[in-house]
C-alpha positions in Angstrom: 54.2 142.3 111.8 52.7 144.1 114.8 53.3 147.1 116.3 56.4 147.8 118.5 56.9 150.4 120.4 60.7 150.0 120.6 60.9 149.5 117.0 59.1 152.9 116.6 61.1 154.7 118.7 64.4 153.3 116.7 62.9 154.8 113.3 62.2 157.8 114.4 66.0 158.4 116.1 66.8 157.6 112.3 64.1 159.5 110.8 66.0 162.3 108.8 65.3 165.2 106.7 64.8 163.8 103.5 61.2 163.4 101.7 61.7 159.9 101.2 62.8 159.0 104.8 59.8 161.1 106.3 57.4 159.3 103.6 58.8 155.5 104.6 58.0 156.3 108.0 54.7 157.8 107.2 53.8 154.7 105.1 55.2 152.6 107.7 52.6 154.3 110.3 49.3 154.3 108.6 50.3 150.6 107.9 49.8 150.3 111.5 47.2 152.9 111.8 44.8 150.5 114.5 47.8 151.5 116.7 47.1 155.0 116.1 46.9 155.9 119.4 50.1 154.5 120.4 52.2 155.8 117.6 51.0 159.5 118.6 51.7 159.2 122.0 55.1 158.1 121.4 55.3 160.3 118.6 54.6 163.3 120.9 57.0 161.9 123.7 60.2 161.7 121.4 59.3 165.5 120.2 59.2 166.7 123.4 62.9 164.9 124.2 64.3 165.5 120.4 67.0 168.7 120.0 65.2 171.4 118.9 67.0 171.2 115.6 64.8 168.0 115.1 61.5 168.8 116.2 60.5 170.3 112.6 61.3 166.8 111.3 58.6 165.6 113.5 55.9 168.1 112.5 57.1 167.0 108.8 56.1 163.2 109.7 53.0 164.5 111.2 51.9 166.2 108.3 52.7 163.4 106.0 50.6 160.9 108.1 48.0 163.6 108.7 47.3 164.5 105.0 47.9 160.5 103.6 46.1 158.8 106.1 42.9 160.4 105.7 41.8 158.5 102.4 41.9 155.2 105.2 40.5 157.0 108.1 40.5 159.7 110.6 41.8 157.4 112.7 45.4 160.0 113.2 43.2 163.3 112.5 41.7 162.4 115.5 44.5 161.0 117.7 47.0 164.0 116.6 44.4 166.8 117.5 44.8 165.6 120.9 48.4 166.4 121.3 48.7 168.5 118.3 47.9 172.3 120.8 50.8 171.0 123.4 52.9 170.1 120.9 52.7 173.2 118.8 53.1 175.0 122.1 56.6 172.6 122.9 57.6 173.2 119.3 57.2 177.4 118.3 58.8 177.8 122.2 61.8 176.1 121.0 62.4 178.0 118.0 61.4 181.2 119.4 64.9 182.8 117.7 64.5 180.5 114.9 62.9 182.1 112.0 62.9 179.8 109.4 61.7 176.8 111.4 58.5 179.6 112.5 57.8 179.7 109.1 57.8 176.1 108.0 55.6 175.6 111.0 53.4 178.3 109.9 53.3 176.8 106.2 52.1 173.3 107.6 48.9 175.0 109.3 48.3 177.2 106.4 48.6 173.9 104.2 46.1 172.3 107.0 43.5 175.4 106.5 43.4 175.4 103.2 43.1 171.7 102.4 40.4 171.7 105.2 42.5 168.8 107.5 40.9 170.5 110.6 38.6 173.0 111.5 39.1 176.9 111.4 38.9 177.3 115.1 41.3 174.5 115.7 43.9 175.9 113.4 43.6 179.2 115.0 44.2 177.6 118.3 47.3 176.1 117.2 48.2 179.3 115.3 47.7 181.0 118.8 50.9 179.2 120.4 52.9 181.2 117.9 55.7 184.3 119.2 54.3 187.5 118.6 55.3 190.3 116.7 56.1 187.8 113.6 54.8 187.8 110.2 52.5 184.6 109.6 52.9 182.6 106.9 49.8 183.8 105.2 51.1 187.4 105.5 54.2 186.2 103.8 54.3 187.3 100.1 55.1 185.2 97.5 55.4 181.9 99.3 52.4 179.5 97.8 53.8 176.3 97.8 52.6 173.0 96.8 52.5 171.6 100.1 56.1 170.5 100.0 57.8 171.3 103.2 61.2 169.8 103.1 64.6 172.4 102.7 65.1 173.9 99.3 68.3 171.2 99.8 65.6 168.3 99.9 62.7 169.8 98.0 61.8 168.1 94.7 63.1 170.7 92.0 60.2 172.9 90.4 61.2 174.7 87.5 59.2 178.1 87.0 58.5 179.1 83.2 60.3 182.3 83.4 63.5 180.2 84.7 64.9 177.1 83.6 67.2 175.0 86.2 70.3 176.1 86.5 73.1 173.0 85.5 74.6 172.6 88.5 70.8 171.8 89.9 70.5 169.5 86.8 73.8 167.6 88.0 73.0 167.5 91.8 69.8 166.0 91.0 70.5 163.4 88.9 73.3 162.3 91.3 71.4 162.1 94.4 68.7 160.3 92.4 71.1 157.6 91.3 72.3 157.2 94.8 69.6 157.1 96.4 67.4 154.6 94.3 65.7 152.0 95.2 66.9 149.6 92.0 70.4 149.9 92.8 69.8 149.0 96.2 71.7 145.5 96.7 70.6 145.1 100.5 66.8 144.9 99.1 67.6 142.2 96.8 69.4 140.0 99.6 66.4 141.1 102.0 63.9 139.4 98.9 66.6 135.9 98.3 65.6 135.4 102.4 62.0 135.2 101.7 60.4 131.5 101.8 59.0 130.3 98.9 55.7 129.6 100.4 55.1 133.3 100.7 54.4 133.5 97.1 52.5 130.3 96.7 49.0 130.0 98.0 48.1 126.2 97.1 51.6 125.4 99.2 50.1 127.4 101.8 46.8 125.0 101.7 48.3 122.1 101.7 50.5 122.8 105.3 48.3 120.8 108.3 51.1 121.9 111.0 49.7 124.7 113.6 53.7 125.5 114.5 54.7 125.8 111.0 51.7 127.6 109.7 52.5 129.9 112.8 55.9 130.0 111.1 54.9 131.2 108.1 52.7 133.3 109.2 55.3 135.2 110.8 57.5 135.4 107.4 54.2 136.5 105.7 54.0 139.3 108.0 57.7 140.4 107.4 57.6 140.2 104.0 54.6 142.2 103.7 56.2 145.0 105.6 59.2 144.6 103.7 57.5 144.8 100.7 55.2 147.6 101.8 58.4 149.8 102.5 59.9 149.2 99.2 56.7 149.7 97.1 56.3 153.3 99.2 60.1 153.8 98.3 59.6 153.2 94.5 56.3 155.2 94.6 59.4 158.3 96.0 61.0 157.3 93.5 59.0 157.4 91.0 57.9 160.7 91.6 61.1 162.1 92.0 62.4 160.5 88.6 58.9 161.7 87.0 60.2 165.7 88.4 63.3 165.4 87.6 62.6 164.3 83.8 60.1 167.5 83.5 63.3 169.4 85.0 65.5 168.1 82.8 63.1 168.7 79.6 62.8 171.9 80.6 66.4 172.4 80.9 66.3 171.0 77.3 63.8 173.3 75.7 65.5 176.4 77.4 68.9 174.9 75.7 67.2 174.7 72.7 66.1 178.4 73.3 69.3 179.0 73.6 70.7 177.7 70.6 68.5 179.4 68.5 69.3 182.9 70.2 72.8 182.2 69.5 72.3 180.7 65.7 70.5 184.1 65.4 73.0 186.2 67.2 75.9 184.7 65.4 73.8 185.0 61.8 73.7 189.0 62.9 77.6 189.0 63.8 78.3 187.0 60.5 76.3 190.0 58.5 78.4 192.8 60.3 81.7 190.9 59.8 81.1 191.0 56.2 80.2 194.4 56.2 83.1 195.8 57.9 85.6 193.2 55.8 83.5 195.3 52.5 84.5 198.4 54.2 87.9 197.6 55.0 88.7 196.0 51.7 87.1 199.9 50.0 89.3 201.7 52.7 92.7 199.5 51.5 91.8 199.5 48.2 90.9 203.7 47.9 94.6 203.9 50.3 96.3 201.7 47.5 95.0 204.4 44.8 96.4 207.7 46.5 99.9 208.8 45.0 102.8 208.1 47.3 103.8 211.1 48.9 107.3 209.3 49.8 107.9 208.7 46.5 107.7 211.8 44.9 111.2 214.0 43.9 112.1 216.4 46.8 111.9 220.1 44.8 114.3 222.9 44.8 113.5 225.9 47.6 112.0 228.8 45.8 114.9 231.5 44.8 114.4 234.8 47.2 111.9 237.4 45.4 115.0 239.9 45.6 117.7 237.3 43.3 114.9 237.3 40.5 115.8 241.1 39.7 119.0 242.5 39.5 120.2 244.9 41.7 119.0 249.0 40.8 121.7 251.5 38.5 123.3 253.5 41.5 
């Protein structure tokens, strides 16, 4: 299917914050990368009209295309560096009280210097459109990322060595994987039934003499391959999110296990002091059991006074 600039424009009003809806679109893009002109420019013109709560979505999409892209071409290296210094300029005056979006902005062309996308002067330009009197993101401690950019809501879950996933992460993450997968999708499977059969079969393809029908087809062909190129970039999403969330989840396991054995040995400890103290309580009851009982024993008579044990003195 060819490019359309309409249908572009509709799929980035519904681009949202999500790694697999930023990665469709990016797929979607460098599918049609010989229109790489025309999807920047129209990528630039929708950043400059989006809410400024949406414009970091847009740098997202161009980082994705940027970074994917380049084992095809430089075909969008070269058509986003010429928009790329206006619309860093659009984007960090928008968010001049925003923070966090500065940041994420800063970690895409920190990811872009070190991965080499463009050169050190360029990024330096771009880096020059930033507010002043902020910390850059390679002043910021502690944040060396992966090259993920999405919300810690979004991000794929990495677990650290020193600390296992909490469950409630566990649970979230299995959930949203099951409702967003591709395999449970039943609109994908009616999109496949529509397909002609042709599509599939070459020698049916050779035997067709009609122009208009081979036209036809041709058309179907192109569908289905965009179709199909969608859904293979979705399963390739989800395959990489099912492969992190089955290292999070034997993680989660091994720290479990961890766990168990701290409290197997904790409750071996507790078991050892138990007995003790039912030893010591059992001497205690038994030593009480052998004193004499004071209750039982007859009350005596008062000593006489010293005077009554001698008679009175001869006048």
């Amino acid at each position: 299917m060819s490019f359309n600039t309409g249908s572009f424009v509709g799929k980035l009003i519904e681009l949202n914050n999500s790694q697999q809806s930023i990665q469709t679109l990016s797929g979607w893009a460098i599918h049609h990368r010989r229109n790489a002109q025309q999807i920047v420019d129209v990528w630039f013109q929708q950043l400059t009209k989006s809410p400024k709560e949406r414009k970091l979505l847009f740098m997202f999409l161009s980082n994705d295309i940027i970074q994917n892209s380049k084992r095809k071409g430089n075909e969008f290296t070269q058509e986003f560096s010429r928009v790329l210094p206006d619309a860093l300029s659009h984007t960090y005056k928008s968010a001049v009280e925003d923070l966090k979006t500065i940041k994420q902005i800063d970690r895409i062309l920190q990811i872009w210097k070190e991965r080499e996308i463009f050169g050190k002067d360029f990024i330096d330009k771009l880096q020059s459109f930033r507010p002043k009197g902020l910390r850059s993101e390679s002043q910021s401690e502690g944040d060396q990322g992966d090259g993920s950019l999405l919300s810690p809501t979004k991000k794929r879950i990495r677990s650290t060595s020193d600390s296992a996933p909490d469950p409630d992460t566990v649970i979230r993450s299995l959930i949203n994987l099951e409702r967003g997968s591709a395999l449970q999708d039943s609109r994908i499977k009616q999109q496949f039934s529509t397909i002609p059969n042709e599509v599939w079969n070459v020698q049916a393809v050779e035997k067709i003499t009609d122009r208009k029908r081979l036209e036809t087809l041709l058309k179907s062909v192109d569908s289905s391959y965009e179709m199909l190129s969608q859904h293979r970039i979705r399963l390739q999403t989800e395959f990489q999110e099912r492969n992190k969330v089955a290292a999070m989840l034997k993680e989660f396991v091994m720290h479990q296990k961890e766990q168990l054995r701290s409290v197997e040995s904790r409750l071996t400890e507790y078991q050892g002091k138990l007995q003790k103290v039912q030893a010591v309580r059992s001497q205690l009851q038994s030593h009480l059991n052998s004193l004499p009982d004071l209750t039982t024993v007859t009350k005596l008579e008062p000593l006489p006074e010293p005077g009554s044990l001698f008679g009175a003195p001869d006048d």
